[in-house]
ROTOR-726687 format. One line per 5 residues: number of its first residue (from 1); for each residue z negated, x negated, y of N, C-alpha, C. Coordinates in nm, 3 decimals. Atoms other than C-alpha are relative to their C-alpha. Layout:
BEGIN
NUM	Z/X/Y/Z/X/Y/Z/X/Y | ... .
END
This chain:
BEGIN
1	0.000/-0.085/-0.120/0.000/0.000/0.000/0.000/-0.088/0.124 | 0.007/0.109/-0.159/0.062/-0.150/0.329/-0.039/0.128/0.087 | 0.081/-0.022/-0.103/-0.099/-0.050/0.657/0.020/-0.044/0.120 | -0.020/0.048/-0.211/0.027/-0.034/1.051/-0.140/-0.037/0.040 | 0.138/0.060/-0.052/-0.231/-0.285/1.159/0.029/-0.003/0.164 .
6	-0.053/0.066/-0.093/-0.273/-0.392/1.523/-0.161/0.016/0.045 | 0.118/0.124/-0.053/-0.552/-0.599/1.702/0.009/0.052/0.142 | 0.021/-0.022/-0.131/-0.688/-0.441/2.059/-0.131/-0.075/0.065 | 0.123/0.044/-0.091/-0.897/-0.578/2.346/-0.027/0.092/0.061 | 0.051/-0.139/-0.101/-1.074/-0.254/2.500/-0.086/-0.063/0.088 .
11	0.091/0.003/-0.148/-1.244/-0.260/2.833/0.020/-0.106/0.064 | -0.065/0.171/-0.074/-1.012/-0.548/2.967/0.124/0.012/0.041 | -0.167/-0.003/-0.049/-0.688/-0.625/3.156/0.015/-0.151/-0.058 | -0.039/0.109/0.074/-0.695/-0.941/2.953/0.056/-0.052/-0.119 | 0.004/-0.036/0.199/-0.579/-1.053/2.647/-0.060/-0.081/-0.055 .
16	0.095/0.038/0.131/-0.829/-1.271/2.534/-0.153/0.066/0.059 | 0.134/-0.097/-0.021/-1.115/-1.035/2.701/-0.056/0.122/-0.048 | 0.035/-0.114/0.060/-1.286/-0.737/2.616/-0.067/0.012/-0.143 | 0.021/-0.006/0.153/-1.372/-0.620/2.260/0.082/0.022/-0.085 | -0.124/-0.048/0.073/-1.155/-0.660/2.012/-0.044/0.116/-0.132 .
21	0.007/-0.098/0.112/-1.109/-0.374/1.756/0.143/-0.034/-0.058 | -0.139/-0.048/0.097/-0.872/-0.325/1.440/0.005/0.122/-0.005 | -0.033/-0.146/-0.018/-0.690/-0.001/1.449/0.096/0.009/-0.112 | -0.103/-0.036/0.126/-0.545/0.074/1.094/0.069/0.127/0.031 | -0.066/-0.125/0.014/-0.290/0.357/1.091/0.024/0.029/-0.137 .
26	0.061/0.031/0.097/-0.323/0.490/0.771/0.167/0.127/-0.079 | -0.095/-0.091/0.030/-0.028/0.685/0.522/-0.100/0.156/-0.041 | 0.118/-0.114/0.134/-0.344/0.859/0.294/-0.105/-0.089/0.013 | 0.161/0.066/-0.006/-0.724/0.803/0.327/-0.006/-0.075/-0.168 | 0.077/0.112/0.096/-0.821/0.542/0.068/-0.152/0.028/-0.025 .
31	0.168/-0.047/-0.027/-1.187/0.572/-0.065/-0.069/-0.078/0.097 | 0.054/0.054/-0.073/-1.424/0.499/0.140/-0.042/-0.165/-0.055 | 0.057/0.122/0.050/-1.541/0.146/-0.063/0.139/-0.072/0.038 | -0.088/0.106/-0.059/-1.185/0.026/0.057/0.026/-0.018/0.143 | 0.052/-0.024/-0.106/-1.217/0.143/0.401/-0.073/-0.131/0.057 .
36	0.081/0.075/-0.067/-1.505/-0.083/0.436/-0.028/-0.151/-0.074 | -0.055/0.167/0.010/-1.364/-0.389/0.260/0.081/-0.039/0.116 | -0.090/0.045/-0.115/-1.095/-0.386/0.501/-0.079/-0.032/0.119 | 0.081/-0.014/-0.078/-1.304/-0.357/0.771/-0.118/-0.145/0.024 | 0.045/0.073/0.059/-1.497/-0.637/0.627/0.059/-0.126/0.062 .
41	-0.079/0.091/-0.020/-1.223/-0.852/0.609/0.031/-0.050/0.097 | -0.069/0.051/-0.152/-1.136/-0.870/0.971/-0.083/-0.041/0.045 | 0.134/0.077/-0.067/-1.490/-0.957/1.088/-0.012/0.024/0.132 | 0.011/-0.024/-0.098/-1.439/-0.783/1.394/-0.122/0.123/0.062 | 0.127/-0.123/-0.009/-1.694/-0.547/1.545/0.023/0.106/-0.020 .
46	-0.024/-0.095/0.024/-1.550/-0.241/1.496/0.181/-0.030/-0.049 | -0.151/-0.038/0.043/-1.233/-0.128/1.271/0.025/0.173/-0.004 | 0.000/-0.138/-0.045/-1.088/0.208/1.354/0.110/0.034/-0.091 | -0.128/-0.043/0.109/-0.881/0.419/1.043/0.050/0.111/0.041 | 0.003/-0.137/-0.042/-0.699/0.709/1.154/0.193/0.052/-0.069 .
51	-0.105/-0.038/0.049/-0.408/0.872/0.988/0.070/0.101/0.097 | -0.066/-0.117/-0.110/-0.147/1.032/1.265/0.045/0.102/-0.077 | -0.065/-0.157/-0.066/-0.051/1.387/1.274/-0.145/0.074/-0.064 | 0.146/-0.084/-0.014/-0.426/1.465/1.167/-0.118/-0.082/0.109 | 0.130/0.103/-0.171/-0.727/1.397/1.456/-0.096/-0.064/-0.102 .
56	0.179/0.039/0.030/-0.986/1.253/1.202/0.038/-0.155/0.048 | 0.012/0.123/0.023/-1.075/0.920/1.309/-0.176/-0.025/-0.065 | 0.194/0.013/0.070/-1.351/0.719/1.127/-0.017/-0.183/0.063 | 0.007/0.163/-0.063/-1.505/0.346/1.234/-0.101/-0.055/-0.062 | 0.072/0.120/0.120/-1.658/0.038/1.027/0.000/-0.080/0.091 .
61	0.043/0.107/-0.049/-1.845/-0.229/1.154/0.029/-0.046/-0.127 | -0.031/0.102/0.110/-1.826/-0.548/0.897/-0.094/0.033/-0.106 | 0.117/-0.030/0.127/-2.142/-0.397/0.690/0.003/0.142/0.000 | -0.008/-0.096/-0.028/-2.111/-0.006/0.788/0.040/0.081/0.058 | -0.092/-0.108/-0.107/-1.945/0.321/0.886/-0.138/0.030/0.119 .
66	0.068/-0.100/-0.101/-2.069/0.468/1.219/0.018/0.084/0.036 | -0.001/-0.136/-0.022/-2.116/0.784/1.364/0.110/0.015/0.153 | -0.089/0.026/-0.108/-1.980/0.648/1.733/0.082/-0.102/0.021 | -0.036/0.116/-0.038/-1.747/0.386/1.865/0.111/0.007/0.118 | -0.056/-0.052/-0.147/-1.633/0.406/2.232/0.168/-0.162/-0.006 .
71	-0.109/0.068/-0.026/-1.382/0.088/2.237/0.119/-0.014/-0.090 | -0.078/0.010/0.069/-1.235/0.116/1.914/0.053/0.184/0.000 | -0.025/-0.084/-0.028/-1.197/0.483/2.023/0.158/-0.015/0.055 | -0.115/0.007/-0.143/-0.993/0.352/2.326/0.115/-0.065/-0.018 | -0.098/0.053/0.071/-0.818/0.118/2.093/0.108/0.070/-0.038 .
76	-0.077/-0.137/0.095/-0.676/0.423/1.886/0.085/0.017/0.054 | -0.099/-0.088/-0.049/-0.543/0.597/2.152/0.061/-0.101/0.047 | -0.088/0.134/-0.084/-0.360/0.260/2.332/0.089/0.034/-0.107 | -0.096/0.050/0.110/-0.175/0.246/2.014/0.051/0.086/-0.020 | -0.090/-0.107/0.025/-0.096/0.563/1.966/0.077/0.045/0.154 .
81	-0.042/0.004/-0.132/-0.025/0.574/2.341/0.154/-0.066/0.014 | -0.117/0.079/-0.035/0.194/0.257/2.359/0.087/-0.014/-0.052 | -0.058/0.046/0.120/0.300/0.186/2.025/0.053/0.102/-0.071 | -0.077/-0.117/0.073/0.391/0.567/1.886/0.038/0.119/0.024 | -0.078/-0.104/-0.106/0.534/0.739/2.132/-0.090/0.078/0.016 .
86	0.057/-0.084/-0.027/0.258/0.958/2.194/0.067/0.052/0.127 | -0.040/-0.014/-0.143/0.403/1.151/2.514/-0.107/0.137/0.077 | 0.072/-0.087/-0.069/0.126/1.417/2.562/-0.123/-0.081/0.084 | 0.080/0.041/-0.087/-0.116/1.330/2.851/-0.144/-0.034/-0.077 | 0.138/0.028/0.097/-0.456/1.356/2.587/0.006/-0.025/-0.137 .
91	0.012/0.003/0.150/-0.527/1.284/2.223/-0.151/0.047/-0.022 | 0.134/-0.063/0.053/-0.805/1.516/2.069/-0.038/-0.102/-0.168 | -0.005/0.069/0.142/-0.967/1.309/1.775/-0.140/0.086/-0.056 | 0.119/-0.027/0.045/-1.230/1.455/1.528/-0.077/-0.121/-0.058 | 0.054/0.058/0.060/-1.512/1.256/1.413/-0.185/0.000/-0.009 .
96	0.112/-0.049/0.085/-1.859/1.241/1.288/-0.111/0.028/0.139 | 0.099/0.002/-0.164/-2.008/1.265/1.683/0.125/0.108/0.032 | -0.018/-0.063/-0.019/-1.799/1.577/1.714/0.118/-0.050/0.084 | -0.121/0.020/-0.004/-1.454/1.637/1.893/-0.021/-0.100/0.166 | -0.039/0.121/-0.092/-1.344/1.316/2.133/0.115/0.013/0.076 .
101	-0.155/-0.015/-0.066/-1.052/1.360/2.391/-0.025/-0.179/0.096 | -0.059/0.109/-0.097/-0.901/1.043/2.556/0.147/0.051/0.059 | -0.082/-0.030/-0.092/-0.682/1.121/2.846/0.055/-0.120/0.081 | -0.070/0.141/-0.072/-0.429/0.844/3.040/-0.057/0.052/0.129 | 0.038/-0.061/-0.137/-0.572/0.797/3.355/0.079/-0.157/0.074 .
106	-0.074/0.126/-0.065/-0.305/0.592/3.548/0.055/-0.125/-0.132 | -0.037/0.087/0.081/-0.260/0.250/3.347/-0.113/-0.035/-0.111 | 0.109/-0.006/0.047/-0.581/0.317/3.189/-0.017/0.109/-0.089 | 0.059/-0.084/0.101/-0.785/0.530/2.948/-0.114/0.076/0.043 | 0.150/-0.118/-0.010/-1.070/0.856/2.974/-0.062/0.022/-0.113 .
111	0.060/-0.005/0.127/-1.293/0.864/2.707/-0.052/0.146/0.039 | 0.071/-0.089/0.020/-1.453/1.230/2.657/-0.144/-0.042/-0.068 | 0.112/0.055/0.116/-1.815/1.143/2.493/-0.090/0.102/0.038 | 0.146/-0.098/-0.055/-2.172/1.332/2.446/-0.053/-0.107/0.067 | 0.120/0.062/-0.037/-2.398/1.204/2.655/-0.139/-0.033/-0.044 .
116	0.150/0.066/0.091/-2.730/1.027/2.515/-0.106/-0.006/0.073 | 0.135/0.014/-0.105/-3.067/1.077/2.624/-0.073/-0.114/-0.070 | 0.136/0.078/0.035/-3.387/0.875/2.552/-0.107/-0.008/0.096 | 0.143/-0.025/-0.042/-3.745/0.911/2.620/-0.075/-0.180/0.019 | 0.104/0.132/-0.028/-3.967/0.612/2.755/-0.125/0.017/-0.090 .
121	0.081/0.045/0.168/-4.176/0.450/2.485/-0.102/-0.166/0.054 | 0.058/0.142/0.014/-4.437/0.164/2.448/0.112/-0.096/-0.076 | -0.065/0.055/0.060/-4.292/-0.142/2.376/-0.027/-0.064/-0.101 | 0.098/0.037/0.152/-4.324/-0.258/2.010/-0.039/-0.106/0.001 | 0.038/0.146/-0.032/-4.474/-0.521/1.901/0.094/-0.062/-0.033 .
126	-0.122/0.069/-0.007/-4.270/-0.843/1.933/0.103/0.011/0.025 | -0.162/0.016/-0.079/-3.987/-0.725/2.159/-0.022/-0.123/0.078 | -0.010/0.083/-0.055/-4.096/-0.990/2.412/0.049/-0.105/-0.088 | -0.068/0.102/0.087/-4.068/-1.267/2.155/0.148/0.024/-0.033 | -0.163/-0.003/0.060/-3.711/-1.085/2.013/0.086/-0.062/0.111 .
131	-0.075/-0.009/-0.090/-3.601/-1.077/2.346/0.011/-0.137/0.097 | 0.003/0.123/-0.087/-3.708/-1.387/2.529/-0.048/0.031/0.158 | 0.030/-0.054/-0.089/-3.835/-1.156/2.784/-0.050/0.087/0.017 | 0.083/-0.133/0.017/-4.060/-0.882/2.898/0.067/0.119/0.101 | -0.032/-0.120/-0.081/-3.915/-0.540/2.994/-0.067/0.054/0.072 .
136	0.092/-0.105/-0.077/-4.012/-0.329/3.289/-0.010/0.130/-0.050 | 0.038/-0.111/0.063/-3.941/-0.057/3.083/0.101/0.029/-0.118 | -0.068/-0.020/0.129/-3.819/0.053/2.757/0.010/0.142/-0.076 | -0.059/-0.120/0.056/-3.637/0.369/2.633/0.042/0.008/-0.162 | -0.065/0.001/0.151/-3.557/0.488/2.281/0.047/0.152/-0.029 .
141	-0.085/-0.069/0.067/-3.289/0.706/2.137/0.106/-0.041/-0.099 | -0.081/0.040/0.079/-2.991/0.615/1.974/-0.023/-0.165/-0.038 | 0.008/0.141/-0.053/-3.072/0.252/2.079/-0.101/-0.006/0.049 | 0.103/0.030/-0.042/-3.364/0.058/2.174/0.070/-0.096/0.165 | -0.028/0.039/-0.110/-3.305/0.014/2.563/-0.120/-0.068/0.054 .
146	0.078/0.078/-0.080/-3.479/-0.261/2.754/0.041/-0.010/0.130 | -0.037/0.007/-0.157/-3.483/-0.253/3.139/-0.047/-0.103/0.063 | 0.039/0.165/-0.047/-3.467/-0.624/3.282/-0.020/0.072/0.186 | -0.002/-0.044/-0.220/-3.533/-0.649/3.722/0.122/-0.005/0.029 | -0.151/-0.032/-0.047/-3.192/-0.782/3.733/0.069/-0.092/-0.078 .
151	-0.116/0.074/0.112/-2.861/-0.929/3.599/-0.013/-0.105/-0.030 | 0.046/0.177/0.045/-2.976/-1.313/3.624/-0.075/0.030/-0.148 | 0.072/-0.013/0.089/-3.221/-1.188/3.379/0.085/0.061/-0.116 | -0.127/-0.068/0.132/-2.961/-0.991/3.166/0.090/-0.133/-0.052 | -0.100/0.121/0.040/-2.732/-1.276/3.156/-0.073/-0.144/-0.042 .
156	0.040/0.141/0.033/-2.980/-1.588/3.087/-0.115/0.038/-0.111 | 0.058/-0.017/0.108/-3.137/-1.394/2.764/0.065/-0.091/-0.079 | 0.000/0.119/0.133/-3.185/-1.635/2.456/-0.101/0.096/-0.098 | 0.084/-0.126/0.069/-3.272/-1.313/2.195/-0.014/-0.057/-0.115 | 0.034/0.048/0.087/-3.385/-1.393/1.860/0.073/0.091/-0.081 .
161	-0.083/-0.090/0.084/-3.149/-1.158/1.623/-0.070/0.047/-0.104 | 0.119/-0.029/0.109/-3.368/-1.162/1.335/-0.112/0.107/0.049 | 0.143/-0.122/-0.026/-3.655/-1.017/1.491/0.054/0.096/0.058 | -0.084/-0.086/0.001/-3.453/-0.796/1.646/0.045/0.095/-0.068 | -0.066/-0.088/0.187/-3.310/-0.629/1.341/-0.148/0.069/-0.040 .
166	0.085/-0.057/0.020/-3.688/-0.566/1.321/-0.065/0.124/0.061 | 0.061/-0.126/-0.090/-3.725/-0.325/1.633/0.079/0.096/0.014 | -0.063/-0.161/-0.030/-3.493/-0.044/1.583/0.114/-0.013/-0.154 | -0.045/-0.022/0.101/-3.304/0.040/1.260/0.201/-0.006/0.047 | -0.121/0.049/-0.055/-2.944/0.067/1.486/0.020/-0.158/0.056 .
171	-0.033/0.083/-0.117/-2.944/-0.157/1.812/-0.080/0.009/0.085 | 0.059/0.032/-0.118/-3.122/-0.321/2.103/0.093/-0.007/0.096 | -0.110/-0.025/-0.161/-2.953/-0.311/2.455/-0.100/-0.050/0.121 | 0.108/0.015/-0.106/-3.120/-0.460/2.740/0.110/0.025/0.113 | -0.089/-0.003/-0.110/-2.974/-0.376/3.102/-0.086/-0.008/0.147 .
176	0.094/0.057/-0.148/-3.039/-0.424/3.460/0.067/0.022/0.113 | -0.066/-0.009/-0.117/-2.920/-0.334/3.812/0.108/-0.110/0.015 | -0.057/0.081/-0.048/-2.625/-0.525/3.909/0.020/-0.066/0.102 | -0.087/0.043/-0.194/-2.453/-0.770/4.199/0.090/0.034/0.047 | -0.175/-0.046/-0.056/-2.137/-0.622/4.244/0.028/0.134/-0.126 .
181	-0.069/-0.175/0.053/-2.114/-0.289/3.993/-0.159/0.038/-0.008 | 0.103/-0.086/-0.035/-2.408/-0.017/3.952/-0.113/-0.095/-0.095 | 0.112/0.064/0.129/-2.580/-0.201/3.628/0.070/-0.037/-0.102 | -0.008/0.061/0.047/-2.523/-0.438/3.405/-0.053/0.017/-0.176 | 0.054/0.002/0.104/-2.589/-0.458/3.019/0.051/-0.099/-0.098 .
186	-0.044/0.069/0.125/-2.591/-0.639/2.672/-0.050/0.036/-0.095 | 0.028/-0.060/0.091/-2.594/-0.502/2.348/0.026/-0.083/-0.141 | 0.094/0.104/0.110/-2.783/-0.658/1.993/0.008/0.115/-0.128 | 0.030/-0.126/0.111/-2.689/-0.468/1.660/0.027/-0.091/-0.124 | -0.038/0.111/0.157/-2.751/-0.748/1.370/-0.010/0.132/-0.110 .
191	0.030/-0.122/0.112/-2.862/-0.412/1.147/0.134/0.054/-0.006 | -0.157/-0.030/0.050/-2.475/-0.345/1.162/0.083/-0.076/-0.015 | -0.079/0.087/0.027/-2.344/-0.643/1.130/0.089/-0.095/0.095 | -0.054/0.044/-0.129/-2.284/-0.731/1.480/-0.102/-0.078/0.079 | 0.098/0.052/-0.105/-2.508/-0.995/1.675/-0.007/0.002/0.156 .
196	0.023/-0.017/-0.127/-2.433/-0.971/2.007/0.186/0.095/-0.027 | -0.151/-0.058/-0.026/-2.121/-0.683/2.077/0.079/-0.044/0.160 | -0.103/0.024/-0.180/-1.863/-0.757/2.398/-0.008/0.096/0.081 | 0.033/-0.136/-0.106/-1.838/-0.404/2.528/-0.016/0.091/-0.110 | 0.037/-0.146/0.115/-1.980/-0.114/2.379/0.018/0.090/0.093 .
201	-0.019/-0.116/-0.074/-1.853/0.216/2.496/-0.088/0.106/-0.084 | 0.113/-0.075/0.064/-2.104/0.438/2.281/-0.154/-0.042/0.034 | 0.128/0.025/-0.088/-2.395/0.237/2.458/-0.033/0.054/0.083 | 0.055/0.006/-0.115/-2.306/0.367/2.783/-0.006/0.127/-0.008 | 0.066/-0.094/-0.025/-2.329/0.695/2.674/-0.160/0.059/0.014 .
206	0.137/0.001/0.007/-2.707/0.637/2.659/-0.049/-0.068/0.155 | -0.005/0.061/-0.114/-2.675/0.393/2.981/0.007/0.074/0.117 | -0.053/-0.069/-0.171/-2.483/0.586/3.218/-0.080/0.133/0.002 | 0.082/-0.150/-0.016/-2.742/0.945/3.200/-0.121/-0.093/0.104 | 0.108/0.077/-0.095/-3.020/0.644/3.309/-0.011/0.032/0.089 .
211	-0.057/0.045/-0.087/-2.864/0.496/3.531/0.023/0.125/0.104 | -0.043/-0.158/-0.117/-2.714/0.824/3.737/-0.142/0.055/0.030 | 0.091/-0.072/-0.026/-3.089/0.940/3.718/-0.044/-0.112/0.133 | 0.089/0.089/-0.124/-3.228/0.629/3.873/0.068/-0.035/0.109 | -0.116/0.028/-0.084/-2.913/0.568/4.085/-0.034/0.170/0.120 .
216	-0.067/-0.113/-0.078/-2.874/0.914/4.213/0.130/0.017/0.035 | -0.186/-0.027/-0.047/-2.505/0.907/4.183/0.049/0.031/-0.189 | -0.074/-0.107/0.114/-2.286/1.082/3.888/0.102/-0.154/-0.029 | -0.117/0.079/0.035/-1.976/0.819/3.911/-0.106/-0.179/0.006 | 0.035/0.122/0.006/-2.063/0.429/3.812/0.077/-0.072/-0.058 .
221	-0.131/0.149/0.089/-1.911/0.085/3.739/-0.131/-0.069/-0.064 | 0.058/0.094/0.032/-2.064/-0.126/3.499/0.060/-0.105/-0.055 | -0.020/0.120/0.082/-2.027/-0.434/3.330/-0.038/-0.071/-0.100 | 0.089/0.104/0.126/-2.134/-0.611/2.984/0.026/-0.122/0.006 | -0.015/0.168/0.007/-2.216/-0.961/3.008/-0.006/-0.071/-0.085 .
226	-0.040/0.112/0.121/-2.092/-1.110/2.676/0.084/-0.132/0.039 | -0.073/0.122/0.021/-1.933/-1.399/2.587/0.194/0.025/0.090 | -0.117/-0.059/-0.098/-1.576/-1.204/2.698/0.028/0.112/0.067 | 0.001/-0.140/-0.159/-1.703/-0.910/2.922/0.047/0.099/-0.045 | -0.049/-0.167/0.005/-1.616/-0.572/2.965/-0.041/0.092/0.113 .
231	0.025/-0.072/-0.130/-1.543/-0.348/3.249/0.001/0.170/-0.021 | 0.021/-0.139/0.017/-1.658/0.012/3.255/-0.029/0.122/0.041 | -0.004/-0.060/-0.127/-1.611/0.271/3.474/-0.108/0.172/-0.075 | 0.033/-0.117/0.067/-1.841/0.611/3.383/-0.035/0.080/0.122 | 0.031/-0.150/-0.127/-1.908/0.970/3.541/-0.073/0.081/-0.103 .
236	0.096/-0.149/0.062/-2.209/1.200/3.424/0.037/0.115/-0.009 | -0.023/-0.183/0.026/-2.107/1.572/3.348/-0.049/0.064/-0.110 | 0.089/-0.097/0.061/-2.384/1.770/3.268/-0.029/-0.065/-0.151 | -0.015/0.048/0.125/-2.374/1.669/2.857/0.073/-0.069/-0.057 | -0.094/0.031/0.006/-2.092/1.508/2.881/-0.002/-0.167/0.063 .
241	0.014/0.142/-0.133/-2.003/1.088/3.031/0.167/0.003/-0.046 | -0.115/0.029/0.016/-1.638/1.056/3.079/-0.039/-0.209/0.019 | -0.002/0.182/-0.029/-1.596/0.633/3.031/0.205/-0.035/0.026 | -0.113/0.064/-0.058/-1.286/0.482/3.166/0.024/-0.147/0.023 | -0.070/0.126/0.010/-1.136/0.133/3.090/0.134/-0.023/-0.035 .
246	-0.167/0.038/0.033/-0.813/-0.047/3.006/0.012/-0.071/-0.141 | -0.018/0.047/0.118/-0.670/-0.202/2.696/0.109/-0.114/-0.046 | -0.084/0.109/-0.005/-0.446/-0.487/2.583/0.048/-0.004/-0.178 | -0.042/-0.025/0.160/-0.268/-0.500/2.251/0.008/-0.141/-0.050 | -0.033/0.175/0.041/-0.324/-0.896/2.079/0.068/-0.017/-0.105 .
251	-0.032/0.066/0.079/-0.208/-0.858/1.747/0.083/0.118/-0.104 | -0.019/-0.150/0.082/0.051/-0.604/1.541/0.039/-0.059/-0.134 | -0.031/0.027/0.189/0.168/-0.621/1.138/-0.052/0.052/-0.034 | -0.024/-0.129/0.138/0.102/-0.478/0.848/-0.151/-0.077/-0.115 | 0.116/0.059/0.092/-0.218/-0.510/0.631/0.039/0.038/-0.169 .
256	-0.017/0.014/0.129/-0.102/-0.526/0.264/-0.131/0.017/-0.107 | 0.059/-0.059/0.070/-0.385/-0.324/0.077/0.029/0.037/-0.106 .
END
């Protein structure tokens, strides 16, 4: 069986920036135990399977399926955007976080997502040690959010991964007001197989509700300060965070399964 592969950088106008995702196009679902060899194989943070002329998409980290995945979302639609003639303005996708629309917005992408709450929590023991730092405050829902004073502090973490993996069964996320966009973040998910991610667009649906509270504004830019960044534009609505970035296509062929 072969397999329309192709290699994206989401949340970048670069092509060696952003996060890369694999975006299999698929003839017929395979079981899931091959799914997440493939997936495996590429060693990338997220692989995205989706068979066109039906909406399911599904997404594998290198050790597990997940429920969300905002860049390999954005991947999808690029490809089906650039690469297969898509010519309608949205693509509705189903998947296990309920129905997803991405809409072209200009030379760019609209993510549809739920929005994520989380409640303020003591912090457990040994986040300081995981983290290399002590939060002003710390949220938990989907993700264990840490709130640094500011981006110096976001960007000159030295986290311990291991222990890490010990304080939340997903992912850690620490974030922090920015210098030049609304707030800043970086996101820690060794329990999936990912030590530090580039951009996570399923973070900021937990981010951007914060943020807009403590901000007092609906529309925001942020930024993840990995190793190759990620730019991320979001807007609060009600239950809803539209996210908005760009995409870059690095690598196409055929995966021989």
């Amino acid at each position: 069986m072969k397999i329309s592969y192709f290699q994206v950088n989401s949340f970048t106008r670069e092509l060696t920036g952003g996060n890369p995702a694999g975006v299999c196009l698929l003839d017929t679902w395979p079981e899931d135990v091959r799914l997440q060899a493939i997936a495996a194989s590429h060693l990338l943070p997220e692989t995205a399977f989706h068979l066109p002329g039906e909406p399911k998409l599904r997404w594998f980290t290198p050790t597990t399926e997940v429920d969300l995945c905002g860049h390999a979302t954005l991947a999808t639609a690029h490809v089906l955007f650039r690469h297969r003639g898509v010519t309608e303005s949205a693509i509705t996708f189903e998947s296990r976080s309920g129905e997803l629309v991405v809409t072209r917005a200009g030379d760019a992408y609209e993510m549809d997502f739920p929005a994520k709450h989380a409640e303020t929590v003591r912090p457990p023991a040994g986040l300081t040690s995981a983290l290399g730092a002590a939060p002003n405050e710390v949220l938990d829902g989907d993700f264990l959010m840490c709130v640094l004073q500011n981006e110096e502090a976001v960007r000159e973490l030295m986290v311990a991964p291991r222990e890490l993996a010990l304080l939340h069964e997903h992912a850690v996320m620490v974030t922090a007001p920015g210098d030049e966009v609304d707030f800043v973040s970086r996101f820690f998910a060794p329990n999936m197989g990912i030590i530090e991610d580039h951009a996570t667009g399923s973070a900021h649906c937990m981010l951007a509700p914060y943020w807009a509270d403590r901000l007092g504004k609906k529309a925001l830019k942020a930024k993840q300060l990995s190793s190759r960044g990620g730019e991320i534009e979001c807007e609060v609505k009600e239950n809803r965070v539209l996210l908005r970035g760009h995409a870059v296509t690095f690598i196409e062929g055929e995966v021989v399964a």
